[in-house]
N, C-alpha and C positions, 0 to 999 in steps of 0.2 A: 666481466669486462670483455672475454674473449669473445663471450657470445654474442653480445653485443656488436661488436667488430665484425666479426664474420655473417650476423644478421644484416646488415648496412650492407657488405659486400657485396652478397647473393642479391638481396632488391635491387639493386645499380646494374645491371644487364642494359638495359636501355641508357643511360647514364655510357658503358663501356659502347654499345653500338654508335653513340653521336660523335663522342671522340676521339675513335679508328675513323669514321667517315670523313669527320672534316678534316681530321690530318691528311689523309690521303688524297682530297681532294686538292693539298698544295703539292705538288711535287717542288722536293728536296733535293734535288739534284747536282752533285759537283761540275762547277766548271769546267774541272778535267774529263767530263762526260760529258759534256757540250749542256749542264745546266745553269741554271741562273743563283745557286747558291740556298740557304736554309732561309733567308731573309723574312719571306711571307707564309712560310710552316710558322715560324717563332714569334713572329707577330702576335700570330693568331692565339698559339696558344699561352701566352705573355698573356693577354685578353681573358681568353675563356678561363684561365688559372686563379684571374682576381676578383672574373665576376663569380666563380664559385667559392671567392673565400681567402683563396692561398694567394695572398698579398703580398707576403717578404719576397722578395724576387730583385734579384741584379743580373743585369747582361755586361758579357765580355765580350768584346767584339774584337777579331783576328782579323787584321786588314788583307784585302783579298781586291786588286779593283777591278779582277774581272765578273765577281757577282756583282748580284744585285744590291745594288746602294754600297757599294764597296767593300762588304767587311762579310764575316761567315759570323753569326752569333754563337754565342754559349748562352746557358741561363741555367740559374742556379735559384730552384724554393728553400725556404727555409720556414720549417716548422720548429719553434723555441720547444727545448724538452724541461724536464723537472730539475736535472741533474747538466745545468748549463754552463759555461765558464770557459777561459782563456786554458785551463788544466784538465779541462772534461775529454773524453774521445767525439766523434759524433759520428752517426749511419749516415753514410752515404747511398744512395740507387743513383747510379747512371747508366744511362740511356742516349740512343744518340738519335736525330734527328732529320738526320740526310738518308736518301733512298738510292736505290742504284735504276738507272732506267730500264723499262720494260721488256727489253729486248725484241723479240718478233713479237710484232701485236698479232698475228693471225695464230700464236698458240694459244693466247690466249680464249676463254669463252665468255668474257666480259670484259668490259672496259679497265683496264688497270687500274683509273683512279678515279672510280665508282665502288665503294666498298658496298658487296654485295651479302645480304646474308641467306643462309643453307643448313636446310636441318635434314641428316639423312643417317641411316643407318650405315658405317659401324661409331662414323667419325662423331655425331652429334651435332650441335650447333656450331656452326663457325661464319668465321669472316672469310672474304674473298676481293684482294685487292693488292695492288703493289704497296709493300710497307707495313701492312697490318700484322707480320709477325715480325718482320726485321728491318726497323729495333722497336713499330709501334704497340706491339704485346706487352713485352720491357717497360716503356711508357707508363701505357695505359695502366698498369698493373699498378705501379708506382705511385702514380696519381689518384687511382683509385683508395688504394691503402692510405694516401695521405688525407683524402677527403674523409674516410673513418674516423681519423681523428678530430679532422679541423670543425665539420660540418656537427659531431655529438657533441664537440667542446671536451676532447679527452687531450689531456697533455703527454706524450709520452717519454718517455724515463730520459731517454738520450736526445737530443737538436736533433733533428733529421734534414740533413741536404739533399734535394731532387737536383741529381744534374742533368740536362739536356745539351749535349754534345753536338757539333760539329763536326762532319767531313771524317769521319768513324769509321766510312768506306774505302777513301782515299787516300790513307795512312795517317790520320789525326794531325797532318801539321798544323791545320788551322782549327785543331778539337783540344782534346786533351794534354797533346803535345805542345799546344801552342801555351795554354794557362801554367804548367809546368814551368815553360820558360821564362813564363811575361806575369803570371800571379803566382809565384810557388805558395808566398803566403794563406793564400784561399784556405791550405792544406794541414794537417798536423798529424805528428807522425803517431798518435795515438788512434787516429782514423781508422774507420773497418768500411770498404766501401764493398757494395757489391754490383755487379756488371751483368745484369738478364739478357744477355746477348746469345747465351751456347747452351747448350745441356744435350738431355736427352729425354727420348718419348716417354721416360717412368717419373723422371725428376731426381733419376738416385746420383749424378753424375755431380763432383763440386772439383771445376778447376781450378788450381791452385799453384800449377807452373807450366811453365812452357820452353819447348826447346829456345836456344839461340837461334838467330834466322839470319842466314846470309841469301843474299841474291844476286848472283854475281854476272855478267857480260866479259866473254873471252874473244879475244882480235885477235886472230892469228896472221900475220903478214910475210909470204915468199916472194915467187915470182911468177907472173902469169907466161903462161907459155903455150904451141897446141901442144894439140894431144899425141901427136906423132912424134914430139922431141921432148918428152919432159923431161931427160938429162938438163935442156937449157935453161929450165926453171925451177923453181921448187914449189913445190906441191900444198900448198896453204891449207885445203880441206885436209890432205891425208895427218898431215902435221894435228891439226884443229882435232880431228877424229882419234887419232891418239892422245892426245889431252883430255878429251872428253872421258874414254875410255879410263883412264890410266888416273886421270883426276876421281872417276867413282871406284873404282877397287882399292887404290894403295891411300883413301884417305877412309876409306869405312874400314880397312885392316889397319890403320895408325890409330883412329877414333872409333876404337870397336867395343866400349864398354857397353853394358845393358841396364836399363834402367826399367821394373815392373810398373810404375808409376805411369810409363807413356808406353802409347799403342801406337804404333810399333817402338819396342821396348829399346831401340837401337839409332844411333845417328843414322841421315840419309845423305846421302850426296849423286842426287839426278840430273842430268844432263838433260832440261825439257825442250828450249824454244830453239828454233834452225831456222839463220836468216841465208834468205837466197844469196848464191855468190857469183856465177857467170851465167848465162841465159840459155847459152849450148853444150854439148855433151861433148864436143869434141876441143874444149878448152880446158886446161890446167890452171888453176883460180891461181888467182896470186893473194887474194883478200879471204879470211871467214870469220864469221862470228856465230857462235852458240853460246847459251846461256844455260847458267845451272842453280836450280832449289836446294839449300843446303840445308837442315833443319839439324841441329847438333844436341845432346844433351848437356844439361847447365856444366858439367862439371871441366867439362873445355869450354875457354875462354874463345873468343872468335880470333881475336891476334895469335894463338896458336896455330889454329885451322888456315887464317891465312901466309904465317909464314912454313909451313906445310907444301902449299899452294904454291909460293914462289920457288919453292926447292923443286917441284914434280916441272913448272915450268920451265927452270932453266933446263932441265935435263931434256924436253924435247926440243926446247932452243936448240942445243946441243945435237943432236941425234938429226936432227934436219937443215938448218942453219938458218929457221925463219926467226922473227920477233915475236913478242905475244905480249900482247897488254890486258891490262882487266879495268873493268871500274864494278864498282857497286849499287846498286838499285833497292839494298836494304841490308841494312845492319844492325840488327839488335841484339841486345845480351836478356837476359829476365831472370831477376832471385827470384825465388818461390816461395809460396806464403806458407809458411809451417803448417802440417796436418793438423797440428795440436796447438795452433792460434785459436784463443776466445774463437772469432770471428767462426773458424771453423767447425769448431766442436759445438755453439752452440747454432747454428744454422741448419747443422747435420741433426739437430736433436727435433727442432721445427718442422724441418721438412718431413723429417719421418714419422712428426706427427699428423700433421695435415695429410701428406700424400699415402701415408702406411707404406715405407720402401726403407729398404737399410742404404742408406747412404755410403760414399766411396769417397775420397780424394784422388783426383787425378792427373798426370797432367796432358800435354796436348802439341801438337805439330807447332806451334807458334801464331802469331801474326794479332792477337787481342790488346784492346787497350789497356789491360789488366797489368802485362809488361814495364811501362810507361810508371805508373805507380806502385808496383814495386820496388821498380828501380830508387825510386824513393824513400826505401821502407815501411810503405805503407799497407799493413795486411787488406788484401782486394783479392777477391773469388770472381769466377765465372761461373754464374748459374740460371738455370729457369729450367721449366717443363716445355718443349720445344719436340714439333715434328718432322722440322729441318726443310721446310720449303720456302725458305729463304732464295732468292733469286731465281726462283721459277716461276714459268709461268704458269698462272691459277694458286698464286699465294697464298695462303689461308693462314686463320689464327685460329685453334678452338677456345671456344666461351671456356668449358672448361679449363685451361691453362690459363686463360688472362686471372678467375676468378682464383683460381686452386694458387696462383702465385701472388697476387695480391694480398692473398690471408697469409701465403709465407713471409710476404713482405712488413704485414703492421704487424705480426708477432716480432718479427726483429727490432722494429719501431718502439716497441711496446715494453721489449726487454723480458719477456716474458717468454712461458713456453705455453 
């Protein structure tokens, strides 16, 4: 049977090259990017899904009226397995189907959404296109392993759900986040889903948690004054700068545990973005805002972190006598999906047979839809064989990784090793 599977796999190369092309040839683009939403990606591939076979399909659609035809799809295949039921678990692959746009087309050396293909020494066969590894390797991969099944007539062991996500790039409100809130039912807490979104270039990499992620915006408000009497005002930058400062030291020494699981094995708390505040040098700001990446280990809660937060603030209220407000741009908590989940221990056993690599559990900086269903209780990994040229320009997918993960894939379909 396996061989079988994996014979089917290897012949479909041209099968994988048509559908990276025509996916790519729709751009997925969120509105929040100035695009027109997944609308005509999902169409299409709604279409090509059923004329190859894979008929069970239902769409969710997240209303949205700034895309296209108002709504952001989801879509969800369904392959019936032998072992079906209200009580059974089922495999999940999800995939998402929005892209991020090109950025400067003059890096590129092709057209972004012309998927090109390149056979060269060290890389091998690949594709070359905005999309074709993130998240359309994922995809492809998926659909590929499910067409193993569908097109020999092999049933396998577990239902298999293909989900095709939504807005994946732009924090899932209108993806997975949205069906979460608006279909919880779709889900069952016996599920094992997996997410071919992240890895690494060996394929030994399986994530399995992720820090908490704050993302915080700091206002700090004095008095503008010049520069020759700043007695008569207060100093809004210098105040802000000392929060900055004093927000990264006395909260990675309050939240200073170490965790080997994540690289780097410790909370962060970075002060990245600086919004301009007065336009000349010889002004004392009365207004500042900077923002800071917080990426926490699970075992602090974020309502800890941020009442932490308002202590270090009042104190430079105090110490200067400006105000200082905060809002949030991202907040999430993430449980972690046990090393030693099924889900884990046998996909660790797959992969290292296909790929020949000792497998790791890991976990990671945050920001994955994997998060999102945990929270759930629902055991979900991060994985694929990936080269990380995701949002660069001259993207690429190797043949090698679409096929090498597609056979990871219908082994776990299969229930098999």
């Amino acid at each position: 049977m396996k061989e079988k599977i994996f014979d089917f796999i290897e012949k479909n190369i041209p099968l994988v090259r048509e559908l990276e092309t025509e996916l790519s040839k729709r751009p997925a683009i969120s509105p929040d990017s100035g695009g027109e939403g997944e609308k005509d990606k999902c169409d299409f591939l709604r279409q090509w899904l059923c004329e190859h076979g894979i008929d069970q399909i239902e769409q969710h659609d997240a209303p949205d009226p700034r895309a296209k035809g108002g709504i952001r799809p989801n879509l969800i295949a369904t392959i019936p397995g032998r072992e079906d039921g209200p009580d059974k678990p089922r495999v999940w692959i999800m995939s998402h189907i929005d892209v991020v746009p090109p950025g400067d087309i003059n890096l590129w050396e092709t057209d972004p959404w012309t998927v090109v293909w390149k056979d060269d020494a060290p890389l091998g066969p690949r594709l070359i296109g905005r999309g074709v590894e993130d998240n359309q390797q994922g995809l492809v991969s998926s659909v590929l392993a499910a067409l193993a099944f569908t097109e020999q007539k092999i049933t396998p062991r577990l239902t298999v759900k293909l989900l095709f996500a939504a807005d994946e790039e732009m924090g899932s409100d209108y993806g997975i986040s949205w069906l979460i809130r608006n279909r919880r039912e779709l889900f069952r807490a016996s599920d094992m889903v997996l997410i071919p979104d992240s890895g690494d270039e060996t394929g030994s990499s399986i994530e399995i948690a992720e820090k908490n992620l704050l993302w915080a915006k700091f206002t700090t408000t004095g008095k503008q004054t010049h520069g020759a009497h700043p007695d008569q005002g207060i100093n809004a930058h210098l105040a802000g700068a000392d929060l900055a400062v004093s927000l990264h030291y006395k909260l990675s020494e309050k939240f200073s545990a170490r965790d080997p699981l994540f690289d780097p094995d410790y909370s962060t708390f970075q002060p990245t973005k600086k919004e301009a505040n007065v336009p000349n040098i010889n002004t004392i700001p009365g207004d500042d805002v900077f923002y800071m990446d917080m990426r926490i280990l699970p075992q602090y809660p974020v309502n800890l972190v941020l009442e932490e937060i308002g202590r270090i603030m009042a104190d430079i209220e105090a110490k200067y006598g400006v105000s200082i407000g905060y809002s949030l741009a991202q907040k999430m908590e993430s449980q972690p999906t046990s090393a030693d989940a099924p889900l884990v221990k046998h996909l660790s056993r797959i992969i290292e047979g296909v790929y020949q690599v000792k497998c790791k559990p890991i976990g990671i900086g945050g920001g994955t839809v994997g998060a999102y269903l945990r929270n759930e209780g629902i055991d979900s990994v991060v994985w694929c064989r990936i080269n990380h040229t995701a949002h660069q320009p001259n993207e690429y997918a190797l043949i090698a990784n679409i096929l090498g993960d597609a056979k990871v894939m219908a082994l776990l379909m299969l229930g098999e090793e």
